[in-house]
Structures are given as C-alpha cells and as structure tokens.
C-alpha positions in Angstrom: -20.1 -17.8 -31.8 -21.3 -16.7 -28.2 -21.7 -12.6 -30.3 -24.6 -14.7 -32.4 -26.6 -15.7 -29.9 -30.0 -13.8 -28.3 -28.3 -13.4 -25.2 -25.7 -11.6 -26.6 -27.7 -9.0 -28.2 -30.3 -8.7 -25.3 -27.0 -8.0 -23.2 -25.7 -5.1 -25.7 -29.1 -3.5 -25.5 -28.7 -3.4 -21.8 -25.1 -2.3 -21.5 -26.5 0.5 -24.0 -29.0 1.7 -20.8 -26.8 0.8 -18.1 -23.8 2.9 -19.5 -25.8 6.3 -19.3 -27.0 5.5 -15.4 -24.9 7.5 -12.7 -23.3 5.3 -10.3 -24.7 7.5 -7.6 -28.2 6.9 -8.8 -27.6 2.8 -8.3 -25.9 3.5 -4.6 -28.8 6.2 -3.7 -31.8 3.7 -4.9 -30.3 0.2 -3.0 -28.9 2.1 -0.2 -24.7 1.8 0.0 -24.7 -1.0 2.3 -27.1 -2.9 0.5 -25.5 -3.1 -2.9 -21.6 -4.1 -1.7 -23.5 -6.6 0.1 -24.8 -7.6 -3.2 -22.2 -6.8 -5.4 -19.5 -8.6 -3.3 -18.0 -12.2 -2.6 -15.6 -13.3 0.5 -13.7 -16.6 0.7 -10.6 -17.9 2.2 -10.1 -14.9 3.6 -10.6 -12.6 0.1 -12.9 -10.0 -0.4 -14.2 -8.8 -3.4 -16.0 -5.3 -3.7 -17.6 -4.9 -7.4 -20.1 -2.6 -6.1 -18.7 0.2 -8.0 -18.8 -1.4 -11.7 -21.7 -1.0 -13.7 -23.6 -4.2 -12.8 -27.2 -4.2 -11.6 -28.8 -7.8 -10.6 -30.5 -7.9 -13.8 -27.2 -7.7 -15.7 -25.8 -10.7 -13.8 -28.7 -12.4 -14.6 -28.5 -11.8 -18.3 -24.6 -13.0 -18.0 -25.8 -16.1 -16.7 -28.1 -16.6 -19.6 -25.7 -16.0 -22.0 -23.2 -18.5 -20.4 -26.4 -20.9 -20.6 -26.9 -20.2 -23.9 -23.3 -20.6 -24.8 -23.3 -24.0 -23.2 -20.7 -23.4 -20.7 -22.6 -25.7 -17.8 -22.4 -28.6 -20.2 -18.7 -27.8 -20.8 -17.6 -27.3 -17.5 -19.8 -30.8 -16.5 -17.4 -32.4 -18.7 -14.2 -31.0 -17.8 -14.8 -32.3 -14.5 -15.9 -35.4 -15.7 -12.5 -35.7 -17.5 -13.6 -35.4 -20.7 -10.9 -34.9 -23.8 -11.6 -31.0 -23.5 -8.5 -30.4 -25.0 -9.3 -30.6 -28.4 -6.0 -29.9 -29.7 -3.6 -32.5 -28.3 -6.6 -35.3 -27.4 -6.6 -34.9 -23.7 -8.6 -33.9 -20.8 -8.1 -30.9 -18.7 -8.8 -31.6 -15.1 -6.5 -29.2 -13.1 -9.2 -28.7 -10.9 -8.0 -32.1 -9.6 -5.1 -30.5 -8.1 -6.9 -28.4 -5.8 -9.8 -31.5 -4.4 -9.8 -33.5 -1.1 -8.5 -37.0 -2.0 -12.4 -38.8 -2.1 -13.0 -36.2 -4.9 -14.6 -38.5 -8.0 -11.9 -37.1 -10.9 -11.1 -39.5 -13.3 -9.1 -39.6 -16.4 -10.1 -42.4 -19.1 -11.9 -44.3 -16.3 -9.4 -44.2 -13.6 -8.9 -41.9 -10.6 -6.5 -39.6 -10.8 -6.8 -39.3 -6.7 -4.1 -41.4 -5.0 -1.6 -40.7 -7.3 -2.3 -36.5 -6.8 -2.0 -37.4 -3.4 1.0 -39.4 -3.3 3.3 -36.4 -4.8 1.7 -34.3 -3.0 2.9 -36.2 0.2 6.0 -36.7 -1.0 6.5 -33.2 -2.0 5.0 -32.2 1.6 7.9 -34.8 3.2 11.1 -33.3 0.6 9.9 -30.1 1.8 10.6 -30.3 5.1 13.3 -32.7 5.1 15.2 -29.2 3.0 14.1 -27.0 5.0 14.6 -28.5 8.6 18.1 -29.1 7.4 18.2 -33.0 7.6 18.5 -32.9 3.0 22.2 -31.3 2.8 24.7 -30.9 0.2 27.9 -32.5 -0.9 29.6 -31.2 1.9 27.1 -31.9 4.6 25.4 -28.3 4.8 22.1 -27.5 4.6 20.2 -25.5 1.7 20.5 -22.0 1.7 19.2 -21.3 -2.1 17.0 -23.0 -4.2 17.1 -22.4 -7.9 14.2 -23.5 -10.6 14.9 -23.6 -13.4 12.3 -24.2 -16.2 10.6 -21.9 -18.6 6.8 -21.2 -19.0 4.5 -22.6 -17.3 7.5 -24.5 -15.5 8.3 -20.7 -14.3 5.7 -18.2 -14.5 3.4 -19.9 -11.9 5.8 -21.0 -9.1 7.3 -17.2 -9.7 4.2 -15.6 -9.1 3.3 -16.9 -6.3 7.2 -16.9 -4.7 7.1 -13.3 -5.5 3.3 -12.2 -4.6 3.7 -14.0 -1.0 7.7 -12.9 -0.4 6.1 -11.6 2.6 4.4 -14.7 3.9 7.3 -17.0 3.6 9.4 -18.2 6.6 12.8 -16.2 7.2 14.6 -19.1 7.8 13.7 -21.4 5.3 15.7 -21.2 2.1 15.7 -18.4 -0.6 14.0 -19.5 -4.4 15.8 -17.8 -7.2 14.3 -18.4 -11.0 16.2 -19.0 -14.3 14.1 -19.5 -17.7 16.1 -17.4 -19.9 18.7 -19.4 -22.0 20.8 -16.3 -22.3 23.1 -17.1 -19.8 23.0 -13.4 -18.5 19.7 -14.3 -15.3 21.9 -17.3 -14.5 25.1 -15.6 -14.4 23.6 -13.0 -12.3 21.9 -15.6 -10.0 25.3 -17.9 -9.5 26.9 -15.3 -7.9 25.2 -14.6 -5.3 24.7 -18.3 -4.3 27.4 -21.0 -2.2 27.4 -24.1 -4.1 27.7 -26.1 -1.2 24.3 -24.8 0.3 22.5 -24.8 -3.3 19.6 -27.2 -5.2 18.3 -27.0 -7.9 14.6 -28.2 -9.4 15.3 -28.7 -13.1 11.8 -28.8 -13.9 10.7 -29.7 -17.4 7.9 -32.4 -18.7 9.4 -34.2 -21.1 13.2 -33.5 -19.6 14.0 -32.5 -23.1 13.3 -28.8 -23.5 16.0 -27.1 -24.9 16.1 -23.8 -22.5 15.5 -25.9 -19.5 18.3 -28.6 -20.1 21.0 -25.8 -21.3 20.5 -24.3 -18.0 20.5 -27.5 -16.1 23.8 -28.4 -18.0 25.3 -25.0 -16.9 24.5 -25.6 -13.6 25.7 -29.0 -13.2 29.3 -27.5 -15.0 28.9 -24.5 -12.3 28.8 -27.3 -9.3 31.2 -29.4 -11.0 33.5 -26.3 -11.2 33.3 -25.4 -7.8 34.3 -29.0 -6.4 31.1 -30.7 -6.0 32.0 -34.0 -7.2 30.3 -35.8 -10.0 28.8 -38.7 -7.2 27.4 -36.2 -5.1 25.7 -34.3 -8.1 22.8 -35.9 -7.1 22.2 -34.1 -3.7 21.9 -31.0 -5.4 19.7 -31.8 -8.1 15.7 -32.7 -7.9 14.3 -33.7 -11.1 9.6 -32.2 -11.6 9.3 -34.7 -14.7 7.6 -37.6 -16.0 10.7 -39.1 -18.2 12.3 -41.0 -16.0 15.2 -42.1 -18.0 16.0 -38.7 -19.1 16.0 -37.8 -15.6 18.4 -41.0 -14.6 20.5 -39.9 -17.8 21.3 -36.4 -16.5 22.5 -38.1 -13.1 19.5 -37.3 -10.8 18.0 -39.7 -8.8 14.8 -41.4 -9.4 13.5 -41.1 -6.3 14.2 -37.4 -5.9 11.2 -36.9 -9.2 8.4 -35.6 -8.7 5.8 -36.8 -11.4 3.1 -34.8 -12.8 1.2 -35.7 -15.9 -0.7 -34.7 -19.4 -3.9 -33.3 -18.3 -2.4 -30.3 -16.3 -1.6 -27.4 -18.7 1.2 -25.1 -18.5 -0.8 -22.4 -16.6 -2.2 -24.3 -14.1 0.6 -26.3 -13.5 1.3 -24.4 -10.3 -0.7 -26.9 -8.2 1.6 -29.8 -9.5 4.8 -31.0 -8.6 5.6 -27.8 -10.7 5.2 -25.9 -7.9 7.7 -27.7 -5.0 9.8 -24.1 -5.4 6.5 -22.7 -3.5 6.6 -25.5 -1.1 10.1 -25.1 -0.4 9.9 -21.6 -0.2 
C-alpha cells in the first residue's frame, strides 16, 4: 500500500510544516510572479494557476518520490506498452491510443492497434460531414436536424460532457445532439417531442449491442419512427449502429456499413475518444 511506504510518511511530516506556513509568506519569499510561473502549466491553449495551493518545490519533489516508490513509472511503461493492465477482465488498457498520431508504436498482443484507430476515425470524420452538409438524409429525403444517442454509461456520460461543456463551440447549423440513457421512458418521451422524425438519427450505441437499457430505447425508437410513417426499408437511414457485434447490429435492421467499431481495451470512461464519441463529431 502506497500509505506504507517512506515516501508516504516523509510526505505527512511535511504536509504537517507546510499546513502552518501563510500563503503570503511563500508569495512574499519567491516574489508573485515567480511562483505562478512555477506553480503553473499551459497547453493547447489551457492554463493552469496552482500558485495558491500549499505546494512548495520541495513538496512536488517528494510527490514524485512517492510515485517512484509506488512504482507508477513502471506501470504506466506498461500500459503503453499494452500490457494486460486490466487485471480484472485480462485485458490491456491503451486509451491513450485514441489520442496518438497514426506512426505512434501502440500495440495490443503484438499487433498495432494504429490503422484500424485510424480507419474509424476517418470514417467517422467522412459520416460526419456527409450529416451535417446535408448529402446523409432521411426517409423522406431531408436532412438531419436532431441527433439522438442513446446508450448508458460510458456510452453516455463522456459524449454528454463534452456536447454540453462546448454547447458554445459547436456550429449553429449543424444538427442538435439530444441524450437518452434512462430506461424509464420518461427522458425519451420528453426528447421525442420536440424532434421531426423525418429530420432525426439516432446512434444506438452499445458494445456488445445487447445491453438491456440501450436496446429498450433503441426498440422504442425504432416503434416511434415506425409510428410516424417511416417505413420499415428505410429504418436504416435513421439508425447508425457504435458496436463491435455485427450481427446484432444487422439483426436490429441497421446497416453494416453504417458501424462504427471500437474494441476491448478502451474502458467505459475513456471511451469518449472512440467511435463512442461520433455524437461530439456530429455535433
């Protein structure tokens, strides 16, 4: 346990000194400008200030002996190396894969994981702009107005997030994301009735295609459409399928081609950077 090691108590004897020492008294000895510039990071165009917590460079110093101590180089070295991190179900980890340049060296079990990142990702890139320049349409020949995920966990928290936290960012004319996870039927009722079934898609978007929230709300949409004269052939044009069982997805009457594969190693929470997150590309 990290609370057995040295560095842990060494760090406990200095948060007992640092905890009695004014702020003012670290800003007055460095000189203001001088510690935010050493108590703060920029990147891709954030900026973090932790100036004003009670961190000295020797305290950072000890953190980084305790996360020696704990071993956390060695374990990060082999989540990147796609190790079977994941002790629990056997598999690796590598979500950071998501986020590299194509010649990045991830591999799972011996074998890139590259091209095939790649490959959704520039088919998600194409879908995405085929929907929202208007050439992807409807049964009846419209474009997409409304775009509706539906999917629970980490098939909806992420791509919500991020919809909601960059509202402000997005495109006015490109269409409108609306999330359904709970099986309830009361957030999809609400949601139907502010949406045109002719101008509407829907990303059912569920690993396995068998998750029993996700598939009753994918089975009430496909009744709501089917209500509202979409017919059954053209189903199809408003349903996208973020999956890796095909035949489940074939079963439920979407097309093949319209899946967007993702696969083992990514875990719920980071799933974002998949194909779980084409709602944030389409937003």
């Amino acid at each position: 346990m990290p609370t057995d090691l040295q560095a842990w108590n060494t760090l406990r004897q200095h948060h007992d000194v640092v905890r009695e020492t004014p702020m003012q008294q670290w800003f007055a000895e460095a000189g203001a400008a001088q510690r935010v510039d050493a108590f703060s990071l920029e990147a891709s165009g954030l900026y973090l200030d932790y100036s004003k917590n009670r961190i000295t460079g020797e305290t950072l110093a000890l953190l980084m002996k305790l996360a020696e101590e704990a071993g956390v180089p060695a374990r990060r070295d082999a989540m990147f190396a796609g190790e079977h991190i994941n002790a629990t179900e056997d598999r690796a980890a590598l979500h950071v894969a998501l986020r590299a340049l194509p010649d990045a060296p991830f591999k799972v079990d011996g074998a890139s994981v590259m091209p095939a990142i790649h490959d959704v990702l520039r088919r998600m890139r194409e879908f995405a702009g085929r929907v929202r320049s208007g050439v992807w349409t409807g049964s009846t020949g419209q474009g997409i107005t409304d775009i509706v995920n539906v999917g629970i966990g980490g098939s909806d928290l992420g791509p919500r997030m991020v919809c909601r936290a960059l509202a402000h960012l997005a495109d006015p004319r490109g269409p409108r994301v609306h999330f359904v996870s709970n099986v309830d039927g009361t957030e999809l009722a609400e949601t139907l009735q502010r949406l045109d079934p002719a101008r509407t898609l829907v990303i059912v978007c569920s690993k396995t295609f068998t998750t029993l929230e996700t598939m009753a709300n994918a089975c009430s949409m496909r009744d709501w459409f089917l209500r509202h004269g979409v017919p059954e052939n053209q189903l199809a044009r408003h349903f996208v399928a973020v999956s890796t069982n095909r035949d489940a997805v074939v079963e439920f009457g979407i097309d093949p081609n319209n899946m967007f594969e993702f696969w083992d190693w990514i875990g719920g929470r980071f799933s974002l950077w998949s194909s779980v997150g084409l709602s944030i590309a389409l937003a």
